[in-house]
Structures are given as C-alpha cells and as structure tokens.
VEXDREN-2710 file (C-alpha; in Angstrom, 1 decimal):
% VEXDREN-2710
k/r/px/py/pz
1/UNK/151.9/134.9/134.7
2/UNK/150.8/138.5/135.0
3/UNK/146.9/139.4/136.0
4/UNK/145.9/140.8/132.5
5/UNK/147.2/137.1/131.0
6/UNK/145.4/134.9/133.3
7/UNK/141.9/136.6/132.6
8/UNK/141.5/135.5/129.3
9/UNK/142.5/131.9/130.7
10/UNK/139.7/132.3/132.9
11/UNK/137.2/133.3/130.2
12/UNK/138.1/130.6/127.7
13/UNK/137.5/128.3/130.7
14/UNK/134.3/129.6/131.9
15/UNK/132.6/129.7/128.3
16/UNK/133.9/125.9/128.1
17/UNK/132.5/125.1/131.1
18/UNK/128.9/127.0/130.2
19/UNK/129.0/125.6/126.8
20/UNK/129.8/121.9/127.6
21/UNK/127.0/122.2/130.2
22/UNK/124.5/123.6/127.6
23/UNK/125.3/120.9/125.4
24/UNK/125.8/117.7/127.7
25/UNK/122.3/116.4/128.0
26/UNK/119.3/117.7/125.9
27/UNK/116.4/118.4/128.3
28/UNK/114.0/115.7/126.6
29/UNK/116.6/113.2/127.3
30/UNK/115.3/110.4/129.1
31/UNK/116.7/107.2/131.2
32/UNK/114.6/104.9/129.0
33/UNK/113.3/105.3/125.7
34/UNK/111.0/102.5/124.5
35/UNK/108.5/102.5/121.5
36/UNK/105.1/101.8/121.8
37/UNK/103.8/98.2/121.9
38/UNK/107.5/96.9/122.9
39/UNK/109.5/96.0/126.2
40/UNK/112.4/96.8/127.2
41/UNK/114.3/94.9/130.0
42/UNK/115.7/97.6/132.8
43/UNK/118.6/96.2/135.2
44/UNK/118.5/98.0/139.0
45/UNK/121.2/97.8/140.7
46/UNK/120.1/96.3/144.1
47/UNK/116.6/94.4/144.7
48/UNK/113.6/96.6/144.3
49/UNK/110.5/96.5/147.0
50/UNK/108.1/98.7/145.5
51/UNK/108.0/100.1/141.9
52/UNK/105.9/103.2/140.8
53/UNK/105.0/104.6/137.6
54/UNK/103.7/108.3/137.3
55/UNK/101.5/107.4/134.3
56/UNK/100.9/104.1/134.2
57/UNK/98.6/104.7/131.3
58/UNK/102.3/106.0/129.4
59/UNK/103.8/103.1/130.7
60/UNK/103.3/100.0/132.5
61/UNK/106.3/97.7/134.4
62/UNK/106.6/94.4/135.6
63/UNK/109.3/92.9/138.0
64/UNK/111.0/90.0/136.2
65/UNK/112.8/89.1/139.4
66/UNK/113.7/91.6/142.2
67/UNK/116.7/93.2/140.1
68/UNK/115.0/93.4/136.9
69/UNK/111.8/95.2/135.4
70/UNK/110.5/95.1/132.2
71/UNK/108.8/98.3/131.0
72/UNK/106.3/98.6/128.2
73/UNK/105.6/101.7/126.0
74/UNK/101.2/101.6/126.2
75/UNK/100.8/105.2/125.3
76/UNK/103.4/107.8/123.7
77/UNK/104.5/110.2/126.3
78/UNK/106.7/110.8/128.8
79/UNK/106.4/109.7/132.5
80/UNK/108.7/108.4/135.2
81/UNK/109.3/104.9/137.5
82/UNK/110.4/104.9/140.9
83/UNK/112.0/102.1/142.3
84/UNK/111.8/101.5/146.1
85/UNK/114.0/99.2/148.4
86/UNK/112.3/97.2/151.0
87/UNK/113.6/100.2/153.6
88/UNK/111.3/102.5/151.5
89/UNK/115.1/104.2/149.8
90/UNK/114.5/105.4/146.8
91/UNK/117.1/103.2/144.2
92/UNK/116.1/104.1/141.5
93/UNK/114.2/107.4/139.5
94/UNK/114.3/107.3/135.9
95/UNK/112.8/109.8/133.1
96/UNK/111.1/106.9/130.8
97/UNK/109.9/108.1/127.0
98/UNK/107.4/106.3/125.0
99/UNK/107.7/107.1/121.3
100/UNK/106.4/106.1/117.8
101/UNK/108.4/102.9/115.9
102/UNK/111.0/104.4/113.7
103/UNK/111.3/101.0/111.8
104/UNK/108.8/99.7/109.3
105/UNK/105.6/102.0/110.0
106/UNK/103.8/104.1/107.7
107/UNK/101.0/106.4/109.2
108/UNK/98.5/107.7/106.4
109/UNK/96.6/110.7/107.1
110/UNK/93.5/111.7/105.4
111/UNK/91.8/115.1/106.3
112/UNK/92.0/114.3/110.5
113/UNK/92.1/111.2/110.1
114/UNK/95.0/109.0/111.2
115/UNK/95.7/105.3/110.2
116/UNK/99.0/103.3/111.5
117/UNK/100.1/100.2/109.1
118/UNK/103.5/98.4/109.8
119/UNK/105.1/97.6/106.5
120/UNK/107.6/94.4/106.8
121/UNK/107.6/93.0/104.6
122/UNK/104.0/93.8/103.6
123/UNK/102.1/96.5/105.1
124/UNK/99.2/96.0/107.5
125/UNK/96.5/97.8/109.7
126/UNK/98.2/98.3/113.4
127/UNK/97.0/100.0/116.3
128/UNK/98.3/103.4/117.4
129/UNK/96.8/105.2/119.8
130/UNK/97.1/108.3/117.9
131/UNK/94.9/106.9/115.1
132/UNK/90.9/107.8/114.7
133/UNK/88.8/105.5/116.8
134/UNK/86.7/104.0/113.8
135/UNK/89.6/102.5/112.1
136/UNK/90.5/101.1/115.1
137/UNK/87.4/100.1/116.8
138/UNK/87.1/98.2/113.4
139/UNK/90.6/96.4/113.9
140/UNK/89.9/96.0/117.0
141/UNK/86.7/93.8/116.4
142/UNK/88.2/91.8/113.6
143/UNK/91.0/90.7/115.8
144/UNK/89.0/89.4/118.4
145/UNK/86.6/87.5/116.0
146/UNK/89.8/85.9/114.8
147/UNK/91.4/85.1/118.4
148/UNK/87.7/84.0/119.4
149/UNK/88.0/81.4/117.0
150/UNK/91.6/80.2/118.0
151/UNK/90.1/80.2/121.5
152/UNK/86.9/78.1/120.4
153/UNK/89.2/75.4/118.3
154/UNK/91.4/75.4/120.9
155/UNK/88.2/74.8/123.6
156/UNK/87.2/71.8/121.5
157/UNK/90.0/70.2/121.2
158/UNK/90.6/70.1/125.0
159/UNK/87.0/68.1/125.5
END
C-alpha cells in the first residue's frame, strides 16, 4: 500500500476512535442509579472495612454483610461511596444518582408550589423533598398521628 492510500485509513480510524469515545459513556452516567425512597442492593467484590458516602444527605448505605451494601436514595442528587478494605485499599468508588420515580407518580404544581402523589392504583399524597414544606409538614403530622396510634394499640396489648 502506497503512503497517499494508507492516510485515509488512518483518518477513518482516528474519527472512529474519537467518535466511539465521545459516545461510550455520557458524563452523568453513574455506577448506581436508585430512586428516591428505595434500596438497592450493591455487590463488592471483596469484603469492605470502611464505607464512605460524600453526601450522606443524597444517599445513605448500610452493610448487609461485609460483601454487600444496600444504598438508599434520601435526597435527589448525585454523590459518591467509597468502599475501603480493612488495609485501608480503596475497593470500590462508585458515581451513585438519586432520581425521581419514573413509575406511578404524578407531581402537581400550582404557582411554586409542588405536591408529589403516587398513583397505583389510586393516587395519594407522598413525600418528595422537592415539594413545598406546608404540604408536607401537614403529611407529615398526619402520619405520625396515625403510626402513634398503631404504637399506642400495640403498647396496650403488650400489658
């Protein structure tokens, strides 16, 4: 092969290799993606020592055993977890997202105003830490009345 037929082989393969490396991985891509107010189990692969969360307010994680954590979405946002073996080696660093349900909600906004209801198969009042605090204050209170109760019945029936 002559010089001026191997430089367009060398273009093509350079643009492939730019463009398969632009597209590979968006940049908001994280390790873990979790919706807020679930769990999602997260298998290392050797035993962790130490775990840390960047935000734990994003995020919060609990060792099921010393291979596996369980990560709950608190808060959206995105933050990261370190995972530590008991020589202090870093086995684990992942990206870890925290976003809205896809499934079943409905938010309805009125003015700036923001109230979350999941719908499934009726629709009712959630918390979302993106809704206004009244609403939520409100739903707040009422579901502690209600658990007080289950707690007091509960108290009774154990004297």
């Amino acid at each position: 092969m002559t010089h001026a037929q191997k430089r367009p082989l060398r273009t093509l393969a350079c643009v492939a290799t730019v463009t398969g490396s632009l597209f590979a991985l968006p940049a908001w891509a994280a390790d873990l993606n979790i919706e807020v107010n679930h769990s999602r189990l997260h298998a290392l692969g050797q035993a962790a020592s130490t775990i840390i969360v960047g935000n734990p307010a994003i995020a919060d994680v609990s060792v099921s055993n010393s291979n596996t954590l369980v990560v709950f979405g608190r808060s959206y946002g995105t933050t990261n977890l370190i995972a530590l073996d008991a020589g202090g080696r870093q086995i684990a660093n992942l990206d870890v997202s925290v976003t809205e349900p896809r499934s079943t909600a409905m938010t309805f906004n009125r003015g700036a105003a923001q109230t979350s209801y999941s719908c499934a198969p009726r629709c009712v009042r959630v918390i979302n830490p993106a809704d206004g605090t009244e609403a939520t204050d409100g739903l707040l209170a009422t579901t502690k009345g209600v658990t007080s109760l289950g707690d007091e019945a509960a108290a009774a029936s154990n004297e």
